[in-house]
N, C-alpha and C positions, 0 to 999 in steps of 0.2 A: 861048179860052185861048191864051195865048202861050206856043211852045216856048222852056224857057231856053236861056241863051246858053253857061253855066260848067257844066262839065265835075261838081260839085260838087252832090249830093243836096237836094232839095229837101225843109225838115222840117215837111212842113201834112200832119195828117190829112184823109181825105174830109169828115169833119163838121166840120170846120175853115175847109175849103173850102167848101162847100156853107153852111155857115151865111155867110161873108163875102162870096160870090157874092148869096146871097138877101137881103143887106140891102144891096147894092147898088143890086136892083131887078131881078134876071136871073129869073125863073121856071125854076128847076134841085131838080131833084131828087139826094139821095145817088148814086141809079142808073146817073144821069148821068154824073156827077162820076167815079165809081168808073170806068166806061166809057171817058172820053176821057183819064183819068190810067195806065189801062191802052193805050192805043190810042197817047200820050202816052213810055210806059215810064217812066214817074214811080210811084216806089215811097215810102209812108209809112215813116218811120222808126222800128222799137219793135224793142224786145227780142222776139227769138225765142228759145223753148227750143230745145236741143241735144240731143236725146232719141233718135232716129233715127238716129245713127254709133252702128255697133257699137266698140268698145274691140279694140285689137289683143292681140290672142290668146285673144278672146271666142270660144267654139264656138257653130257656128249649129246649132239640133236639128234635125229632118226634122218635116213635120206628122204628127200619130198618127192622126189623125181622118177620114180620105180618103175611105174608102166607109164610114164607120158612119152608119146609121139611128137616130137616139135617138129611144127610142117610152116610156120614163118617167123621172117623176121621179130625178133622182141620178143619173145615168147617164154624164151629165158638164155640167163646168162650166166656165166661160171667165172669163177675168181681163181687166180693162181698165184701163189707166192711160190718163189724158188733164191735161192744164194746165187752170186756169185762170188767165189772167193778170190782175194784182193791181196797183194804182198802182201798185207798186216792186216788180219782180218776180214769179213767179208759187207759184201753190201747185197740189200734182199730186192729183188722185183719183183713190183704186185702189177699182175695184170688184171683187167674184166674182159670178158668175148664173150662175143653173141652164137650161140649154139647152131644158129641155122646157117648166118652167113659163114663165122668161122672167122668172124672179124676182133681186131684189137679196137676196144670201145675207149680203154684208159690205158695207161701204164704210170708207175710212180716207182722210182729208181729210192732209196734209203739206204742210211746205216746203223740202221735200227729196226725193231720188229712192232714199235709203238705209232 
């Protein structure tokens, strides 16, 4: 691969690359690819969620959970928000689970974080 010249981001995903490499006739794998575009500092371009800055004058809590031993059901439970990204933006899943069982209690699919 050739390092570019222009100061200016480069817009090929890895399967982008990797598919036009192998039809060139290069025997390259994703793994590859992903490797020397890191090694490279050549970054794909996509929308990232903004999820992770807290909001100015958001209070941050303390954890509650530090030495607790959960030994049954209910006892407590954990929330998860994660993206998944969508051809045109993304959409976020909130789950709840129960810590002992390891069970899905709720889930609520959005396109929104409100």
């Amino acid at each position: 691969m050739v390092r570019p010249r222009s100061a200016s981001p480069i817009k090929v995903r890895n399967s982008q690359m990797t598919c036009h490499l192998q039809n060139k006739g290069n025997a390259v794998n994703y793994k590859r690819i992903r490797r020397l575009m890191r090694l490279m500092r050549l970054m794909p371009i996509y929308q990232k969620p903004d999820t992770s800055k807290p909001a100015k004058g958001h209070k941050t809590y303390p954890y509650l959970l530090g030495g607790l031993c959960v030994k049954r059901p209910n006892q407590a439970w954990c929330a998860d928000i994660t993206y998944l990204p969508m051809r045109r933006g993304f959409l976020y899943l909130v789950a709840i689970m129960d810590w002992f069982t390891r069970k899905v209690l709720a889930w609520r699919i959005s396109n929104t974080l409100e």
